[in-house]
N, C-alpha and C positions, 0 to 999 in steps of 0.2 A: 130495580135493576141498576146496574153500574153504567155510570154514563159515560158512553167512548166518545174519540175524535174521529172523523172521517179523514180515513188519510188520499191521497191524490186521487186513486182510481176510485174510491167512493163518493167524492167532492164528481169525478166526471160518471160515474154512474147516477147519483142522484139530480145532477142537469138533465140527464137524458130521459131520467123517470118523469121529472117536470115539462120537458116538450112532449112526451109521449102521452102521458096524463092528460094535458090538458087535448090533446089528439082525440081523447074518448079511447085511449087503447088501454090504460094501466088503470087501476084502481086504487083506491085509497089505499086500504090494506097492504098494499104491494111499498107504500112508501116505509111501513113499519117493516115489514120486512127485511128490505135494503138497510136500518138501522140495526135489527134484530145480529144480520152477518157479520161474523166475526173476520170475513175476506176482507170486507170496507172501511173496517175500524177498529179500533184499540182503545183499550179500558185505559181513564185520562189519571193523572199521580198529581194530587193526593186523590183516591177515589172518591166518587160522588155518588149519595145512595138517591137514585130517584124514581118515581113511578108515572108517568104520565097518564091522567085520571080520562075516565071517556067522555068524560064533559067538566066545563069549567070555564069561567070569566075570565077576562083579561087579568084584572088585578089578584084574581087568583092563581093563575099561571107566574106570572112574577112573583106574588108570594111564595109558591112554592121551590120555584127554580132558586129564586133569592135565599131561601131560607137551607134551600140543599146544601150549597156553596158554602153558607157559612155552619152548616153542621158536618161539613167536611173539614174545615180548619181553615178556610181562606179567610184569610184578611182582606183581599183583596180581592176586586171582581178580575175574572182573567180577560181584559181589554186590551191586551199588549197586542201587537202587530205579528203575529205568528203564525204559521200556518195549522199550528197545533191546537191555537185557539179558534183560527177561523174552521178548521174541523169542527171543535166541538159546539159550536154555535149552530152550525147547520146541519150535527145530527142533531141538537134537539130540534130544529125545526123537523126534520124528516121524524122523529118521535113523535113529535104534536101535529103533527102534519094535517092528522081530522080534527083539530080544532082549528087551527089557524089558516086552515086554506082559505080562498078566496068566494064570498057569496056568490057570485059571480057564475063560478064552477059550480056550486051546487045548482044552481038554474040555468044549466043547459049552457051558459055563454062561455066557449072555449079561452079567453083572452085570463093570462094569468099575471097578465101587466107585467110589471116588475122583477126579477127573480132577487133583486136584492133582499126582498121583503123575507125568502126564504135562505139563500145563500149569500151568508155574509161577505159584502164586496170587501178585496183587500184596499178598496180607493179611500186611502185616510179610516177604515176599516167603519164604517158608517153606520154604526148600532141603530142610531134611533130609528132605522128605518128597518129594520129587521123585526121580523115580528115574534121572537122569543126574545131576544139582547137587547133590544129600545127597550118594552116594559120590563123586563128584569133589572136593564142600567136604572132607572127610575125609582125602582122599590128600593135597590138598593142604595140607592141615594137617601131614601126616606124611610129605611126600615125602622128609624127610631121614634118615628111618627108615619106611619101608614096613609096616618088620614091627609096630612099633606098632598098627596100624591094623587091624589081621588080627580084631580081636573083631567091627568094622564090616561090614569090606567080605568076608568069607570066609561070606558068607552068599546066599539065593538074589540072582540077579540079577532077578526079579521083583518081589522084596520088599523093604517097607522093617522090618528087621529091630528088634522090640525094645529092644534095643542102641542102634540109632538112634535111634529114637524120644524114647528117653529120656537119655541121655547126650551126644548131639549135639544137643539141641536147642539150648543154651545153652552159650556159651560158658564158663561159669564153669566148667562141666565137661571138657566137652573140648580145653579149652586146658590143664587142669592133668597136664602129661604124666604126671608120679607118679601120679598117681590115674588116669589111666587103665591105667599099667602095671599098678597093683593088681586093678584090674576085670578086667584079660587076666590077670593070673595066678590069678586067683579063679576064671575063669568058660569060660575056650580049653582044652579037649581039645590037648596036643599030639599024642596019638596018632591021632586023626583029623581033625585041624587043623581044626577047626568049633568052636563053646561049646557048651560041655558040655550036656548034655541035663538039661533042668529048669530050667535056669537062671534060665529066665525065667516061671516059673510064678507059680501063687498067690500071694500079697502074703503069706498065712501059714504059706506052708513057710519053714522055718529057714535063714537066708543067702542068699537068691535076690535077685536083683539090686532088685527093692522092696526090701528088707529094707535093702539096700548103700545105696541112695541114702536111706533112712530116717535108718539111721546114722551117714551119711557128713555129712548136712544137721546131725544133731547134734554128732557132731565136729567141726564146721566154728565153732561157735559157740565152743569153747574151745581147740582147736587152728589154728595157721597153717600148712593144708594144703598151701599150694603152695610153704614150704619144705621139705616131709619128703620124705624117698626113700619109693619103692613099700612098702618092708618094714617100714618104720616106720609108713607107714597102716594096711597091714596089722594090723601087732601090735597096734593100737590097737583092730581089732576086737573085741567079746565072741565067749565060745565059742560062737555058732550059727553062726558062719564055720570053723569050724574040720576041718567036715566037707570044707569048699570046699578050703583050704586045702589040705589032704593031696596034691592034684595039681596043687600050683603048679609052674613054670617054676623050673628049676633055676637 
């Protein structure tokens, strides 16, 4: 299908499907619908051919949205501050709606948190926390290496991951590829391809990704990160990484 923007009253119908939802009053189904009406929305220029599959991974949702985008002719991911864009961001969420909703909803607990996670806030237009446009911005950051990305997007498809949160907010991070390979060699289980477990804990256990971006914030003050290779940021750790370390990426 051709992916449209929600224009004003679909942007305020599909809040209203979202309180009412989580009410116990609307169904899933009912979100695709509201996508489905040509009343709510308008097919987006240059067209995008896409299908939103009935199941699927986080980094497969990015893959595909990422890979739409540029089989439509973008050069560019559409992050501009627009209303046209912030439409089309939140009909694919209402598109992927049963993927990406909240575990939460599916076990009974009505709390849908956040609605940024589904309707893109225009506040500084705040992708990473959206749960189509954060993993999408990501892949396409890294479509020329996928595998890059895997700390990101190898996480629930409900969530927005830690990782995210704080490493993708800001470009200064997530542009700097070495430094992200360091955070993936520091923090991704290969043997269960997910981040390590802990990783994202306490601000006061030893090496955990507070700890990384603590460090990294002061490194940054006498080194020029974004010319050193992974290993050489690495090295430049003190030993409370060094536990981290022992199962880096060969």
């Amino acid at each position: 299908m051709w992916a449209r923007s929600f224009n004003e009253q679909g942007m305020q119908v599909f809040q209203t499907f979202l309180d009412r939802y989580q009410e116990g009053v609307m169904r899933v189904e009912d979100a695709e619908d509201i996508a489905r009406s040509t009343r709510y929305s308008e097919i987006v220029e240059p067209r995008i051919d896409i299908d939103i599959p009935r199941t699927c991974l986080k980094r497969e949702l990015a893959a595909l949205v990422s890979t739409s985008f540029v089989s439509a002719g973008y050069d560019e991911l559409p992050t501009r501050a627009t209303a046209e864009n912030r439409g089309l961001w939140t009909w694919l969420a209402a598109a992927s709606f049963h993927l990406i909703r909240s575990r939460a909803i599916r076990r009974g607990n009505p709390a849908l948190r956040d609605y940024s996670y589904y309707i893109l806030s225009d506040s500084g237009l705040r992708y990473y926390r959206h749960r189509v446009a954060g993993p999408t911005r990501i892949h396409w950051l890294f479509r020329d290496a996928p595998r890059e990305a895997r700390l990101f997007l190898n996480s629930e498809i409900d969530q927005v991951s830690e990782f995210e949160e704080r490493l993708a907010v800001t470009m200064r991070y997530i542009s700097n590829r070495e430094l992200m390979k360091a955070a993936d060699a520091l923090y991704f289980d290969t043997k269960i391809f997910r981040p390590k477990r802990g990783a994202v804990s306490d601000a006061n256990r030893r090496g955990v990704l507070r700890r990384f971006m603590t460090v990294i914030d002061q490194l940054d003050r006498t080194y020029d990160l974004h010319s050193m290779k992974s290993d050489q940021i690495i090295n430049l750790l003190p030993p409370e990484f060094d536990g981290w370390k022992s199962n880096t990426i060969p």
